[in-house]
ROBA-723682 format. One record per residue (C-alpha): residue number from 1; residue in one letter; x negated, y, z. Coordinates in Angstrom, 2 decimals. Layout:
BEGIN
KOLBA pos code       X       Y       Z
KOLBA NUM    a       X       Y       Z
...
end
This chain:
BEGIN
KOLBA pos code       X       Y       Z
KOLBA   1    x    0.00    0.00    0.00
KOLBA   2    x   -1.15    3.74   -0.13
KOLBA   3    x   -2.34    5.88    2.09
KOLBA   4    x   -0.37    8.79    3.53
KOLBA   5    x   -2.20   11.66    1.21
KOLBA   6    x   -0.92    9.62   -1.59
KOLBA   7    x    3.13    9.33   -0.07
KOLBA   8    x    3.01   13.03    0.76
KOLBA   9    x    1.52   14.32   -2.31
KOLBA  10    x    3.95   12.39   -5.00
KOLBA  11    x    6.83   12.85   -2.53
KOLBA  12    x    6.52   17.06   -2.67
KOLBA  13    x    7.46   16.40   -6.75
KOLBA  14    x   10.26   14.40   -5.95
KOLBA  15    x   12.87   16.59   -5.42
KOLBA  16    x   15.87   14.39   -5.60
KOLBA  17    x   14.21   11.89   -3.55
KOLBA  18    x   16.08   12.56    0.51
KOLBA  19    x   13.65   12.68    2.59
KOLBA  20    x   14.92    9.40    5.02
KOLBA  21    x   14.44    7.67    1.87
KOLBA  22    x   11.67    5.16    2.01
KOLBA  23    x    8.93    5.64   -1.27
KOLBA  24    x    8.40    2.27   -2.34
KOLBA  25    x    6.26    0.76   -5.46
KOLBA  26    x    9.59    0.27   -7.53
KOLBA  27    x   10.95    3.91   -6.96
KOLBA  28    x   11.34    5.16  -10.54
KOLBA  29    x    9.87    8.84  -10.25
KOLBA  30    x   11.79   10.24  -13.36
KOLBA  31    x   15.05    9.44  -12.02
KOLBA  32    x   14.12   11.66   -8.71
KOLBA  33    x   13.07   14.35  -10.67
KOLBA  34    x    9.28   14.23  -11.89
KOLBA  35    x    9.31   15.68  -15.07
KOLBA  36    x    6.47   16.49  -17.58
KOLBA  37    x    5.49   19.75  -16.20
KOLBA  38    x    5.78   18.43  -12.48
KOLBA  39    x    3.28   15.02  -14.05
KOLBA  40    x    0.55   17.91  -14.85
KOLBA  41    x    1.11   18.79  -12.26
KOLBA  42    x    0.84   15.89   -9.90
KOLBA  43    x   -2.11   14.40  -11.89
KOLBA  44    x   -4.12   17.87  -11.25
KOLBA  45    x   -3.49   17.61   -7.67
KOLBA  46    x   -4.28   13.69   -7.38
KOLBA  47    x   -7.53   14.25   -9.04
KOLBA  48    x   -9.12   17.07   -6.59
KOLBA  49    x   -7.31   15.21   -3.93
KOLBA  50    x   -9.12   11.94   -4.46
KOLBA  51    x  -12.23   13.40   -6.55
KOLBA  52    x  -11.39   11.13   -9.62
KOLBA  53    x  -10.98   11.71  -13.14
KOLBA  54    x   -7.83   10.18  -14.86
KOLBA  55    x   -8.65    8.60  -18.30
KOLBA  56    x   -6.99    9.05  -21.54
KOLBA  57    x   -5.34    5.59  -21.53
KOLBA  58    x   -4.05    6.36  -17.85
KOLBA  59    x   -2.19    9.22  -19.43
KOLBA  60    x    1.09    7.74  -20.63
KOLBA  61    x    4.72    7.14  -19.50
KOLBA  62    x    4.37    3.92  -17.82
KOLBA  63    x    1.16    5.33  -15.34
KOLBA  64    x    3.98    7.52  -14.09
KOLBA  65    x    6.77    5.35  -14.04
KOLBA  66    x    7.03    4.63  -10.33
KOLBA  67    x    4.63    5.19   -7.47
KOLBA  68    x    2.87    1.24   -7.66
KOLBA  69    x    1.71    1.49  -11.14
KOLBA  70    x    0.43    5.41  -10.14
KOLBA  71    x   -1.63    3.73   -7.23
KOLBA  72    x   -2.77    0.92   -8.72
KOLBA  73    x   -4.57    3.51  -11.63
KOLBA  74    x   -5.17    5.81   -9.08
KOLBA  75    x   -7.38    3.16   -6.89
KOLBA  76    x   -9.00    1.72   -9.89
KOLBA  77    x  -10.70    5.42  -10.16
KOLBA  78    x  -12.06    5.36   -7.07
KOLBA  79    x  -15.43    4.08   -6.61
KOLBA  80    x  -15.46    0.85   -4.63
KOLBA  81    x  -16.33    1.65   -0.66
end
């Protein structure tokens, strides 16, 4: 699962998603409201947040289709600790 930078940071461009709602890997992020400008927006913020650099094949639909694919890409950026 992800860490809490990660829950906070995609929830704040979820604005349909209430916030008792639980954020799970399955939660599809268009349908609670991240749209393209709110993606740039996200991605920008993921990458100074976690110092990585997402790739041109990590930049499609499906990356952002719910919050488990996201991470998944996300953590394969990171160098391994």
């Amino acid at each position: 699962m992800w860490d809490s930078t990660f829950d906070e940071t995609l929830r704040s461009y979820l604005p349909f998603l209430p916030a008792e709602e639980a954020l799970t890997e399955e939660t599809p992020l268009r349908e609670y409201g991240l749209d393209s400008l709110a993606t740039v927006e996200l991605l920008s913020v993921l990458e100074q947040s976690y110092n990585v650099r997402f790739e041109d094949d990590a930049l499609n639909l499906e990356t952002f289709e719910n919050p488990g694919r996201l991470w998944t890409t996300l953590s394969a950026l990171q160098p391994a600790s």
